[in-house]
N, C-alpha and C positions, 0 to 999 in steps of 0.2 A: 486395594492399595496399589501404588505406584512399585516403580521399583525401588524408590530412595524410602519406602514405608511412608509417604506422605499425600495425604487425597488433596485436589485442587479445592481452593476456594472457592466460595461462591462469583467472585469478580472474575478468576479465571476461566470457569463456563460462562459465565454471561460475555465477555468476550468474543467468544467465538460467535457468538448470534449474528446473523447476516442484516439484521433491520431490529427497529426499538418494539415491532409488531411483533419478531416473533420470540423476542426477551419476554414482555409480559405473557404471552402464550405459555412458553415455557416452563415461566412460574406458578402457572397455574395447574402445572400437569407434577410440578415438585413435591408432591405428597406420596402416601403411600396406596392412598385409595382405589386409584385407575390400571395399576401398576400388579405383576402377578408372575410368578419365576422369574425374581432378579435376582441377580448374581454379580461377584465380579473376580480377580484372581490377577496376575503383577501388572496385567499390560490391559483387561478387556474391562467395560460392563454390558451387562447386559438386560430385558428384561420384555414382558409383555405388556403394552398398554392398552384397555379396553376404548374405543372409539363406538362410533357411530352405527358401523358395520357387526356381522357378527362374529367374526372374527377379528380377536385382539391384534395389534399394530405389532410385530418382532422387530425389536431395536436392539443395534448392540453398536457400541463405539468399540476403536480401538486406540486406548486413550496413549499409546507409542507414538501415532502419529502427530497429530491424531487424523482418524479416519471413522468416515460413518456408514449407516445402511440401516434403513427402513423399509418396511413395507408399505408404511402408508404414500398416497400419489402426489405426497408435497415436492416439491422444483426445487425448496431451498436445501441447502445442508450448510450446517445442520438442521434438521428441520427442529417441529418444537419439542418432537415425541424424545429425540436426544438429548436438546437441551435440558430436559424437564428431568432425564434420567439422570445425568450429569449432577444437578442440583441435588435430585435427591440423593445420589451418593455422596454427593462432595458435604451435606448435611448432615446426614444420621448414619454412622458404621451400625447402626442395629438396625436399618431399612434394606440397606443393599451388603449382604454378607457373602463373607467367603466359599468360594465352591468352585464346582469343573462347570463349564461351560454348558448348557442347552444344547442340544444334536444341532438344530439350524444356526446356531452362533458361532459354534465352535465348526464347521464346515466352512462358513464366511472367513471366518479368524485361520481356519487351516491353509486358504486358500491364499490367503495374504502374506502370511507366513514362507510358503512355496516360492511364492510369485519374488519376494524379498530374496532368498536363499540362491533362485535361478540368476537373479539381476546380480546378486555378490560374488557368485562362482563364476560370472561371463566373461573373459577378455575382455581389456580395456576397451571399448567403443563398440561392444558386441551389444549392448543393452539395447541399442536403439538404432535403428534401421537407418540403412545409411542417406545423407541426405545427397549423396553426389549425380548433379543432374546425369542425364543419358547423356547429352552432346551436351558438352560444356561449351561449345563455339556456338552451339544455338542460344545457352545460359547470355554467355559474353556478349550478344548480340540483343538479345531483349533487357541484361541493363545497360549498355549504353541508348539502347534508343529511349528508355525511362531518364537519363540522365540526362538527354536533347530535350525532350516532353518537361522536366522541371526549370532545366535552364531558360526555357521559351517562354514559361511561367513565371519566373522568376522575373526576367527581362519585360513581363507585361506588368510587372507588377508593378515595377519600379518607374516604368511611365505612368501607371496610376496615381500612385505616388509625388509624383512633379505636378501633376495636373492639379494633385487637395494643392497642392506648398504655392504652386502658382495663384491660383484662384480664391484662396484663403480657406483657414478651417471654419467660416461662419459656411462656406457651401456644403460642408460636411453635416449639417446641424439639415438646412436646406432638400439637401437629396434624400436624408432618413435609411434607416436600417436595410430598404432593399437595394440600393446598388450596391453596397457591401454583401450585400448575399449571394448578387451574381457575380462580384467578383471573387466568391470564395469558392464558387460553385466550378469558376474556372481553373481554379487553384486544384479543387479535384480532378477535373478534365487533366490536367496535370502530372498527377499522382502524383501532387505533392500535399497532403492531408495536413502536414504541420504549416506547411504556409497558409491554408484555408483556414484552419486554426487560430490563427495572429490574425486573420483579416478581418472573423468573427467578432474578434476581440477590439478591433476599431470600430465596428460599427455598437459592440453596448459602450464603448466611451463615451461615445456621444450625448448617451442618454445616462451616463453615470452623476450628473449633479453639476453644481453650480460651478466646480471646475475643470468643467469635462475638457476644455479648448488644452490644459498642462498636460491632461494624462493623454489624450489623443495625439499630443506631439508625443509624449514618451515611446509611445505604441510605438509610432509611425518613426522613429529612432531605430529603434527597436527591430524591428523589420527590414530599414532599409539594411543594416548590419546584417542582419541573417541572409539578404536578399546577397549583397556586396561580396559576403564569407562563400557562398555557394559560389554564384559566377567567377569567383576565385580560388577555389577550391585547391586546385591543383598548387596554387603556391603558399600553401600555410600549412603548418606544421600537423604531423598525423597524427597528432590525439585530439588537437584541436578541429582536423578538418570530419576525424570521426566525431565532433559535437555537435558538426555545421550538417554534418549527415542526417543525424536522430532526430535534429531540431524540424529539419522539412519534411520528414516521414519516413528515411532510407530506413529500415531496419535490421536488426541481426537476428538470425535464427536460435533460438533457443540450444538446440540439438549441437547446433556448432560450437559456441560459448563452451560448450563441457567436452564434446569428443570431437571438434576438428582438428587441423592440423595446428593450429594457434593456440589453443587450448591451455587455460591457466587460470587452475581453481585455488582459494585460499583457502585453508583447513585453519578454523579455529573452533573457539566453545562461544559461539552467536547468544547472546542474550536479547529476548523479542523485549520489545522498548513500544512498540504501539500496533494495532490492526486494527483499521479503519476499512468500511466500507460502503459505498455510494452508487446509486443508483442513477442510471442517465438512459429514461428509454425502456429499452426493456435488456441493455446491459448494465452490468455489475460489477464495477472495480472493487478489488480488494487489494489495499497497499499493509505490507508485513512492514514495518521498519528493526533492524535489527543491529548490534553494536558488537565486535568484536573483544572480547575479554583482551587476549595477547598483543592483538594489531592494533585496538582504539577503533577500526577504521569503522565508518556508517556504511549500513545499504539498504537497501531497498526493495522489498519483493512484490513486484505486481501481480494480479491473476485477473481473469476477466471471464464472468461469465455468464450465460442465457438461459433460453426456456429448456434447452436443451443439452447445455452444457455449464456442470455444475464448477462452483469453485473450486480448484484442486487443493488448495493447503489452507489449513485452518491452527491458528499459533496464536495462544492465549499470550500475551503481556505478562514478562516475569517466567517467563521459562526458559531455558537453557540447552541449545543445543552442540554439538559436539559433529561439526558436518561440513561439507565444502563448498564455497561460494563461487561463481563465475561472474567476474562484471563485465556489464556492457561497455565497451569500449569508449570513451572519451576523454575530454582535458580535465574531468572531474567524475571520475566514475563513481556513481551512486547506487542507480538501478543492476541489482544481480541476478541470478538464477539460481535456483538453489539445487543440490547435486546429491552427492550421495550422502549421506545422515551414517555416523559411527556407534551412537550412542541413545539409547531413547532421550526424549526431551525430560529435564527435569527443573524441580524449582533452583530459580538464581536469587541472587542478593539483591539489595537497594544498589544500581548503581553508580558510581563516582560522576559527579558533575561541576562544572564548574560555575563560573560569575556571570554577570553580565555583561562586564568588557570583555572577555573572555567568546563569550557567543558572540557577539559582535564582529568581531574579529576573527571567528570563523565563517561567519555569513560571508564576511568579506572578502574570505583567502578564496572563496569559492565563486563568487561572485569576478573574481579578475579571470580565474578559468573560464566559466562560463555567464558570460552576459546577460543570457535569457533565465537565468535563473529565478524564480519565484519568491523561492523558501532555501534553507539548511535544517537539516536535524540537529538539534543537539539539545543534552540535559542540564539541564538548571538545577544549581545544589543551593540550599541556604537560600532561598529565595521566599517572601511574601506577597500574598496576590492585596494590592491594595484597591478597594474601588474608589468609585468618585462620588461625592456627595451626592447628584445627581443621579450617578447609573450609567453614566452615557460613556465612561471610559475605567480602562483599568491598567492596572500597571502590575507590575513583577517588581520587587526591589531587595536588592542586597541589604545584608544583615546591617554592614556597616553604613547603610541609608545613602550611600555614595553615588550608587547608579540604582538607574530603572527604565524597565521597557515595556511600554505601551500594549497592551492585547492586543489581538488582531482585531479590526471590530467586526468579522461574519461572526466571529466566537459571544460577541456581546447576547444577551437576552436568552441563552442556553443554557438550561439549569445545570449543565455540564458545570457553568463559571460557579454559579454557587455551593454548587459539592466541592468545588476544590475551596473555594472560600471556608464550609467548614470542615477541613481534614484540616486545613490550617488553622485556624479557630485564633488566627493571628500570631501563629508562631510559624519559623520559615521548615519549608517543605523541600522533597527532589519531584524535580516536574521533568518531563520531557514532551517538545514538540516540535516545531517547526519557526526558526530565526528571519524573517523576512521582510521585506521594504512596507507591508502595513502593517509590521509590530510581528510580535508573538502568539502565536496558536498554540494552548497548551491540547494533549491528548491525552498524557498517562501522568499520576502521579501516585506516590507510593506513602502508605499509611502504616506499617511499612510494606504490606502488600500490594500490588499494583494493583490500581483503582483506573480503568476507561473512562474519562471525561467526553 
């Protein structure tokens, strides 16, 4: 059991799974069969699952964090032997019962424990090792000359730029995907990754359909702005010219965010609203979206990780924490860091959402901050998902049949769209997702447990 006497549902371990591969895996290891000294007690479980080898797999979550650890040589985490545990607890209190901890489990769990207690007793900004270069006049001299390198980039880009507007966008069509490659390739030469980024992003217009010549201008709008905002950087306002930063690749350090000299975290009680994970490569984004109970305010937790480095934060949809945020600096801060935790995570409520006009309208308040904007978070209350005779489109509509808004359509043909279709079963739901110029992306909605779409 948790500490509020409540075990997770089965949506909240399936959640956390890193791919839809290692869900079913998971489930398959959800019985009691495989399974041999399991336990659990307010914060752990634990248990042995028999594999391949002759020795059984030792798994233990510490379902506080949550945090994991296996024996088996799986990359992911949670891997499936956790998931699998998780299930079966979060299923049958007569599977995984009460007790002290395993010698290897409860060493792992000691150890976490310590590690937590030395980081709470440290002085403020004692936790983590200071990031202050050795010669900061050699610091100040390697970014300014990064800041020549993007401006130089910037300035070539924007001759590239006159040259499609000159010559027309049919020569875009003409040249094909690889002179956009090399001029994003120089965009890296650069070091400037977000402008390479947008350039990518011209060259699939191209080949986006029958209207590719509208979105190809937009793009190319789009860019010269970002291009325009840099080379003038120095006379636009500082939240905004920290957006015109993050958009071309400048970034901020994690470390500094919480214990530099600027330093400004928000303590509230965070309810997780979605965790979404994506694979590009052989990296792994993991986006946390999270909503403030006191503040209202959105944010956003990224992680990123490889063969070698695992996701750090793993936050099931519908739990609740009690901890400090740090945002990334902009004219619309979204992206946070997440800081020190007060309280273990526990379950939250269905939470409050609003209309359609309502999201709209915050797409937009955000969208005048920042231009490049994609999407918005935000939750949809009283809403029905309605399809189209067809299939080929869907809408969200208020109760009062007044407004409605379009799916995103990547989201179309995703059995995701049909579970939400039946939790609604035709009567209106709380959805949360992402507000943006192709419509809506639903991610979570609540039955009244949050359900991952």
């Amino acid at each position: 059991m948790n500490p509020q006497g409540e075990r997770w549902t089965t949506d909240q371990v399936l959640a956390l799974a890193p791919d839809e591969a290692s869900r079913r895996a998971g489930g398959k290891l959800a019985a009691p069969g495989p399974w041999s000294e399991t336990g659990a007690d307010g914060g752990a479980v634990w248990g042995q699952c028999k594999g391949s080898g002759k020795k059984p797999y030792q798994t233990v979550v510490d379902i506080k964090g949550p945090a994991f650890k296996c024996s088996c040589p799986s990359r992911k985490f949670p891997c499936k032997h956790a998931l699998g545990l998780l299930l079966l607890w979060a299923g049958d209190d007569r599977e995984v019962t009460a007790g002290e901890p395993a010698q290897w489990a409860g060493e792992w769990l000691a150890g976490r424990r310590e590690r937590a207690e030395r980081s709470a007793s440290a002085p403020s900004g004692a936790g983590a090792p200071s990031r202050a270069p050795a010669d900061p006049e050699a610091a100040r001299r390697r970014a300014e000359r990064r800041m020549q390198r993007i401006g130089a980039g910037a300035t070539e880009l924007e001759q590239r730029l006159e040259d499609l507007l000159r010559s027309g966008l049919a020569s875009a069509e003409r040249a094909g995907y690889g002179s956009w490659d090399e001029t994003a390739a120089r965009m890296v030469d650069a070091q400037a990754p977000g402008l390479a980024s947008r350039v990518r992003e011209l060259g699939s217009a191209v080949a986006s359909g029958p209207e590719w010549p509208a979105r190809l201008l937009e793009e190319c709008a789009l860019l010269h702005l970002l291009d325009q905002g840099f080379l003038g950087i120095e006379r636009l306002p500082a939240p905004l010219a920290a957006t015109v930063r993050s958009r071309v690749g400048l970034t901020t350090e994690a470390a500094d965010l919480l214990t530099g000299p600027e330093a400004a975290t928000v303590r509230d009680r965070w309810l997780v609203l979605a965790q979404q994970d994506s694979e590009d490569g052989k990296l792994t984004t993991r986006r946390i979206f999270l909503r403030g109970e006191r503040t209202g305010r959105m944010a956003l937790h990224l992680s990123f990780g490889g063969a070698n480095r695992p996701l750090d934060v793993a936050l099931a949809p519908g739990l609740v924490l009690d901890a400090d945020l740090a945002y990334y600096p902009g004219a619309r801060p979204l992206r946070a860091v997440l800081g020190e935790r007060h309280a273990p995570a526990a379950p939250g409520p269905v939470p409050p959402g609003c209309g359609i006009d309502a999201a709209l309208t915050a797409y937009g308040d955000a969208l005048r901050d920042d231009p490049w904007l994609d999407s918005w978070p935000v939750v949809l209350a009283d809403v029905t998902p309605i399809p189209s005779r067809d299939g080929a489109g869907w809408q969200l509509a208020d109760t009062d049949g007044e407004s409605a808004l379009p799916l995103d359509p990547r989201c179309l043909g995703r059995t995701g769209l049909w579970q939400l279709a039946a939790i609604s079963g035709g009567a209106p739901v709380t959805v949360f997702g992402e507000c943006g110029h192709r419509g809506f992306l639903p991610l979570t909605v609540w039955d009244p447990a949050p359900v991952s779409l």
